[in-house]
C-alpha positions in Angstrom: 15.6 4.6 9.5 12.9 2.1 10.5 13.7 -0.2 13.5 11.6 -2.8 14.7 9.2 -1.9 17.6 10.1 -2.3 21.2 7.8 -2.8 24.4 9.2 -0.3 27.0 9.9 -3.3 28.6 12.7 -4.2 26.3 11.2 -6.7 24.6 10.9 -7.4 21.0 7.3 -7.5 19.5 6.6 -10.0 17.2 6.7 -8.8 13.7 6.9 -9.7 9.8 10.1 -8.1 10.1 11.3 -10.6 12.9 10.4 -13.6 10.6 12.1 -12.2 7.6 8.9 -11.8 5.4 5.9 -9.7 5.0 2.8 -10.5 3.8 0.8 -8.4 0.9 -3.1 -8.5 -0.2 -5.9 -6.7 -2.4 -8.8 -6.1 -0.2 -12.2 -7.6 -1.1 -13.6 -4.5 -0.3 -14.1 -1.5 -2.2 -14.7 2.4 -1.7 -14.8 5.5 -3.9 -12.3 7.8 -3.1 -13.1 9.2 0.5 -12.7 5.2 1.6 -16.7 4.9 2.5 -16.3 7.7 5.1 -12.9 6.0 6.7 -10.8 8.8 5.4 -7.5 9.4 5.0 -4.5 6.8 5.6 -5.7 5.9 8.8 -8.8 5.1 7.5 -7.6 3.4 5.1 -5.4 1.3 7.4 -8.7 0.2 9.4 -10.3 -0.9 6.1 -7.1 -3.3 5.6 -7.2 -4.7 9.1 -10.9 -5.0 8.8 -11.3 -6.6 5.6 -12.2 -10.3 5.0 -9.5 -10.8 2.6 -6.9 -9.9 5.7 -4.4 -13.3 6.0 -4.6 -15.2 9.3 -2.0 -15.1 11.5 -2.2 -11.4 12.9 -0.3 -8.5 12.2 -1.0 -5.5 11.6 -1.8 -4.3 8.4 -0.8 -0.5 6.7 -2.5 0.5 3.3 -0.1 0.7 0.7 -1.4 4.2 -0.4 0.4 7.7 -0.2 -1.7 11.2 0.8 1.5 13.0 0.0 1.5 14.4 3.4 1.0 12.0 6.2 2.5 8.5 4.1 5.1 9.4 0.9 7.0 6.7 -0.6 9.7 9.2 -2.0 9.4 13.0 -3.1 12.6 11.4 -6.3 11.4 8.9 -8.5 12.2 5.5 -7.0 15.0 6.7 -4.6 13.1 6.7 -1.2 13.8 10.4 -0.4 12.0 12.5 1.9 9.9 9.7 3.0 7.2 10.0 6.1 5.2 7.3 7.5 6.3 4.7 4.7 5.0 1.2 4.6 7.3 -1.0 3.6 10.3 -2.1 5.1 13.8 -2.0 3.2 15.2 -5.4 1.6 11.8 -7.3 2.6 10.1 -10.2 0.7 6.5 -9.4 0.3 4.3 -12.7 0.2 0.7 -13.3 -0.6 -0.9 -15.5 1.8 -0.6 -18.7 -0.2 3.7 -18.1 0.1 4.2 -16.7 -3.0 6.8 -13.5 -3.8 5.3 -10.7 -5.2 8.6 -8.6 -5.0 11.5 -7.8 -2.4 12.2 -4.2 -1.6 15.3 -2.0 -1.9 17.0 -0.2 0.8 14.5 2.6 0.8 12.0 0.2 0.6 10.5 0.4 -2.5 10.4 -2.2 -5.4 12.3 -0.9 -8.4 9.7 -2.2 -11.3 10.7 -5.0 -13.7 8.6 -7.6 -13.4 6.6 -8.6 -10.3 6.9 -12.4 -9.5 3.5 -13.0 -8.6 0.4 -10.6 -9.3 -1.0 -9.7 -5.7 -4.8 -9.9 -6.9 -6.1 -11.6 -10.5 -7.9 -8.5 -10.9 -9.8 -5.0 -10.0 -8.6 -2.0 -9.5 -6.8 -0.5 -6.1 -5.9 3.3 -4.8 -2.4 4.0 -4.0 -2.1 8.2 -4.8 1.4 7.7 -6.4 2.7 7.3 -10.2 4.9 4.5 -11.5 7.6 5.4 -9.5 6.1 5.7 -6.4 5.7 9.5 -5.9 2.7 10.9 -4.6 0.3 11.5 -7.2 -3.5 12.0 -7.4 -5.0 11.5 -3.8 -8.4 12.2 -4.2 -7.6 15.0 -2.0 -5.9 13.3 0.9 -8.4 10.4 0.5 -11.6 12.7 2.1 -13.5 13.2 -1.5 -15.5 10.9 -2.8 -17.0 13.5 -5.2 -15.9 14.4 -8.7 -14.3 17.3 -7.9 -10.7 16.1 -7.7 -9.1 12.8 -9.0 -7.1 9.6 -7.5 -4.6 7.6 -8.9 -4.8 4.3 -8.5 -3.2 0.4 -10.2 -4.4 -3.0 -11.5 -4.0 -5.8 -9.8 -3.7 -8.2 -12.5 -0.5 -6.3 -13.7 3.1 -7.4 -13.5 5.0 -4.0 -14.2 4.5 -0.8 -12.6 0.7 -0.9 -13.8 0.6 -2.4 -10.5 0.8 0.9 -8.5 0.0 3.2 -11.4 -2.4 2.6 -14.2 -4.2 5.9 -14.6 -6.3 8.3 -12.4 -9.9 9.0 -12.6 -12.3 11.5 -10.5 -12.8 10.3 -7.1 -16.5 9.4 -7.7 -16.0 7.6 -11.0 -15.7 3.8 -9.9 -15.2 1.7 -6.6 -11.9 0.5 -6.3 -9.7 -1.7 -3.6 -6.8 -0.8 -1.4 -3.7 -3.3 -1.1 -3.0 -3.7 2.0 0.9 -4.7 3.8 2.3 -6.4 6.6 3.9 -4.3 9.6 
């Protein structure tokens, strides 16, 4: 169950959840699979709130990427089982900067591909470790090797289906690619 955060003060902090939306990008940056020495999901959140494509406005940002250990989406295809360190909040409208939808999430917040409205980059490639329907996949071994010993999964941003998240996987070493990055 995700709650919003609280000061031990009692009071609410300001977040996307508070305003009813989140916002979604595609980093401008771009690492081979052990994330330019930034590994794992924490590294990877530091690139996102680092990155020059990060919206104004604050926030803080979580890579939309799954190690299968530390961050799984679901363990079922697209039912939001045995989730840890998820993402993405349930029934939220993700936004690009500019305002645009990109898709609203279910109650275990995932997005249950059809169609996304809008694509979240016009192009490139980006990591996420999970297949089509959001299981933890190829992670280019927990997002520490950039070598070609092991592979990642990763999706296209200029894709409106599940292409999105999953295209295809490739070893770890075999191309530069982006992270997209989500609101918290």
């Amino acid at each position: 169950m995700r709650c919003n955060p609280i000061l031990s003060t009692g009071l609410f902090i300001r977040t996307c959840y508070t305003q009813g939306f989140c916002k979604i990008f595609a980093t401008s940056g771009t690492w081979f699979g052990d994330l330019g020495g930034s590994t794992g999901v924490s590294g990877a959140d530091r690139l996102c709130n680092a990155d020059a494509n990060r919206p104004a406005g604050g926030g803080f940002y979580a890579a939309l990427i799954s190690d299968g250990i530390t961050r799984i989406a679901t363990v079922t295809s697209n039912i939001g089982d045995g989730q840890v360190g998820w993402v993405m909040y349930p029934n939220m409208e993700y936004r690009l900067a500019n305002g645009s939808t990109v898709w609203t999430t279910n109650s275990a917040g995932l997005f249950v591909f059809g169609t996304v409205t809008n694509q979240i980059a016009a192009a490139g490639t980006y990591y996420t470790g999970m297949d089509a329907f959001w299981v933890s996949s190829a992670t280019c071994l927990s997002w520490t090797d950039g070598t070609g010993g092991n592979s990642g999964r990763y999706g296209t941003g200029g894709a409106s289906g599940n292409t999105v998240i999953s295209l295809s996987q490739s070893a770890c070493n075999s191309a530069m690619r982006g992270l997209y990055c989500v609101q918290r």
